[in-house]
C-alpha positions in Angstrom: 20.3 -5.9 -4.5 17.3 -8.1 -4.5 14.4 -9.0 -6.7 11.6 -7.0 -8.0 8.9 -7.1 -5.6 5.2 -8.0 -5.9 2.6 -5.3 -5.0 -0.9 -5.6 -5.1 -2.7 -2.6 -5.9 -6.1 -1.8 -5.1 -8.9 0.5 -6.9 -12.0 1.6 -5.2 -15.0 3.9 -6.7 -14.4 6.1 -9.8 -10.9 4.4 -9.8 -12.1 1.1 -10.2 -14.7 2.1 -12.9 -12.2 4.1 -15.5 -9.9 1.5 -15.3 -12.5 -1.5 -15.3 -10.8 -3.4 -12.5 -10.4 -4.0 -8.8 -6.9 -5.0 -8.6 -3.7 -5.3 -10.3 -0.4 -7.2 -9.5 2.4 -4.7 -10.2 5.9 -5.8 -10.1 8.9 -3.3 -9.5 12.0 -3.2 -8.3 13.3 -3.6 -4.8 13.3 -0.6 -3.0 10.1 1.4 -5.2 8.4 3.9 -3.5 4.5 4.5 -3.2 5.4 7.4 -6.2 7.0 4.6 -8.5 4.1 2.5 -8.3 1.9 5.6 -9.4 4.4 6.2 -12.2 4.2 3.3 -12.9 0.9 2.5 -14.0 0.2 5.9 -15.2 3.0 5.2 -17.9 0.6 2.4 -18.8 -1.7 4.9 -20.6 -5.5 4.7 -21.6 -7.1 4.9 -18.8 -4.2 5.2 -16.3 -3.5 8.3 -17.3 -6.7 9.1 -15.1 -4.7 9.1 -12.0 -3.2 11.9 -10.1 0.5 11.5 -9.9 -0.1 12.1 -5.8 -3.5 10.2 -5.3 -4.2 9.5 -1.5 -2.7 6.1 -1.0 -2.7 3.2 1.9 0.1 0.7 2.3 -1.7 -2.3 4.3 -4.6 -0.5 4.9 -2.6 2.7 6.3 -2.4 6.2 4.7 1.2 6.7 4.0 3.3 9.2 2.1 4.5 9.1 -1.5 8.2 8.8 -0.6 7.4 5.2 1.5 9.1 2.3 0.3 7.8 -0.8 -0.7 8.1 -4.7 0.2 7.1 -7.3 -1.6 3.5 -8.2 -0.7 2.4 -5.3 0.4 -1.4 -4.1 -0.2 -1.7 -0.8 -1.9 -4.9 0.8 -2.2 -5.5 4.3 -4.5 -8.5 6.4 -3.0 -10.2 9.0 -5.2 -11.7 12.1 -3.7 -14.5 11.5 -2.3 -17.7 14.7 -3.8 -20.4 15.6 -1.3 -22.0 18.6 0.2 
């Protein structure tokens, strides 16, 4: 098995301002899906807790599903749901 790998996650709009940041460096283990990461930092609590357990996510700026795996490096980005009329 290999090492954990290194994702960088991405917040954007009311995301980014409950949690007070842009970006996070999340390490997990090798062969995490999309879902782990979400458990993952909703099991940081506070203001994680925010998150949906199935926001809409992109892996390298493409929208993927929960069950995708992983690699180290990749980009993940959360999206909240966007309001308008």
């Amino acid at each position: 098995m290999y090492g954990p790998v290194e994702i960088r996650t991405l917040f954007f709009a009311s995301y980014k301002e409950l949690l007070g940041t842009g970006e996070l460096q999340v390490d997990l283990p090798a062969g995490a899906t999309v879902s782990d990461l979400v458990s993952a930092l909703r099991s940081r609590g506070g203001a994680f807790t925010v998150l949906p357990s199935t926001p809409a996510v992109a892996v390298n700026m493409t929208y993927t599903d929960p069950a995708a795996v992983l690699s180290d490096g990749d980009e993940v980005a959360l999206i909240p749901p966007v309001a308008g009329g």
